[in-house]
N, C-alpha and C positions, 0 to 999 in steps of 0.2 A: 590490579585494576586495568592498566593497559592490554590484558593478555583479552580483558570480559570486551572491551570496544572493538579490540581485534577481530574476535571472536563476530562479534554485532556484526561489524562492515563486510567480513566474509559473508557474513548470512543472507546480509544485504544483497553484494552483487550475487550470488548464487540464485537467489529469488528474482533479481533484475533480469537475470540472463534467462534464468527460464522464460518468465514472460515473453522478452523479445521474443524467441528462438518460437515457442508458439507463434505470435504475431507473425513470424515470417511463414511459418507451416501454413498457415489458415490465408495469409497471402497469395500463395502459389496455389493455394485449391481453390479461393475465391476467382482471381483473374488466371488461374489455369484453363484446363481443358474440361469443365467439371458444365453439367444440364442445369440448367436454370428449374425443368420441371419439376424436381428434388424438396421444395423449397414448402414451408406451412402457410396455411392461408393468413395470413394477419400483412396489413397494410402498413408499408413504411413511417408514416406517421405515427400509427398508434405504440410500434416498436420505438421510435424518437422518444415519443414520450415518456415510454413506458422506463426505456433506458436511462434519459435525465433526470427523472424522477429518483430511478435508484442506487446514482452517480451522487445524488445533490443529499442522499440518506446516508451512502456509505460514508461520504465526507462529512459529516455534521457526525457520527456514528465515531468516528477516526478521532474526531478533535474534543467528543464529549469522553472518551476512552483515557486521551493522553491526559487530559485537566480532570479525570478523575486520578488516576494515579500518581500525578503530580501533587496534587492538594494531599492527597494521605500520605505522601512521604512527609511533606511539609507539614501538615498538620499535627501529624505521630510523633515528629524529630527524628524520624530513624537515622541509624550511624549512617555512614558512607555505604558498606558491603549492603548493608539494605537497602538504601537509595537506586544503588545501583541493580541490583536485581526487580527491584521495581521497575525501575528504567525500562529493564531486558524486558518483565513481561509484556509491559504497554508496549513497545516498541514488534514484538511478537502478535501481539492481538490485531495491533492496527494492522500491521504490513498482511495479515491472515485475510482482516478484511478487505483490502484493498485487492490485493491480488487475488481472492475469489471472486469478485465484481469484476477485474479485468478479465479474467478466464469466462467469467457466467457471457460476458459481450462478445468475445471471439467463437466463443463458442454459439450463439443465437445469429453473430455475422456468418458463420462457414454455414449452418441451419438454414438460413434466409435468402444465400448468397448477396448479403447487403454491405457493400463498402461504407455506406455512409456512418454505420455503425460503427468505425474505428476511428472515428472522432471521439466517439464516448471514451475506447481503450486508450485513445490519446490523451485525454485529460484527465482519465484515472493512473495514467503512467506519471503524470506529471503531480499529482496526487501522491504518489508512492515515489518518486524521486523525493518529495520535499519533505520525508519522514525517514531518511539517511541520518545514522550515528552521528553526532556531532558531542565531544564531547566538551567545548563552548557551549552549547545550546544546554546541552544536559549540567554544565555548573549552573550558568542562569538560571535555568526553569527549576531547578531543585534547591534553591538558594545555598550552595557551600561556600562556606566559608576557607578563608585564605586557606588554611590548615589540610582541607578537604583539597581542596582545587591542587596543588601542592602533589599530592597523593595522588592524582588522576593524568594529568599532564607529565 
């Protein structure tokens, strides 16, 4: 059990790091040496919007994901090794979503040449920071019992 969280948290920062390591690419070509002329017609505002809009979906998308999977473990009574791989998928789907929203915004910021647009990648980073392995979090939300807990810890 320890070896699947292991596992998780590696997966984690590997995913963390990428993102950053973009974010710094798309930094240096934003306030680099790079023409503004490059850029598609569509107005900063309409981009704002268009962007919180699919920040305020991914996140609502993220949390109706983890409380489905959470309720069918609970619901089912699966053992532990199931709970746990259910864990792994949700935790898998969400972080897919989040970090394709983060890339879809870096990537329309380096398109647009729009800084203001890494406000968005900032609060879906912080988004994706707060779906980190925990496995506290994952006894709670998967109700195990002393026996289970025991096993994971």
């Amino acid at each position: 059990m320890k070896d699947q969280f292991r596992n998780l948290n590696l997966m984690f920062a590997a995913l963390s790091l990428g993102q950053v390591l973009f974010l710094v690419i798309i930094l240096y070509v934003i306030w680099g040496e790079t023409a503004a002329g490059n850029t598609l017609p569509i107005d900063k505002q309409t981009l704002l919007i268009v962007g919180a809009a699919g920040f305020l979906g991914v996140a609502y998308a993220v949390r109706a994901l983890g409380n489905y999977f959470r309720n069918k473990a609970v619901n089912e009574k699966q053992s532990l090794e199931q709970k746990v791989s259910t864990y792994r998928t949700s935790l898998i789907m969400r972080w897919a979503l989040v970090e394709g929203f983060n890339l879809l915004i870096l990537i329309i910021a380096f398109l647009q040449q729009d800084k203001s647009l890494l406000l968005l990648f900032g609060a879906g980073l912080i988004v994706f920071f707060s779906l980190k392995p925990s496995t506290p979090a994952f006894a709670e939300a998967y109700k195990l019992n002393l026996q289970e807990e025991n096993q994971i810890f």
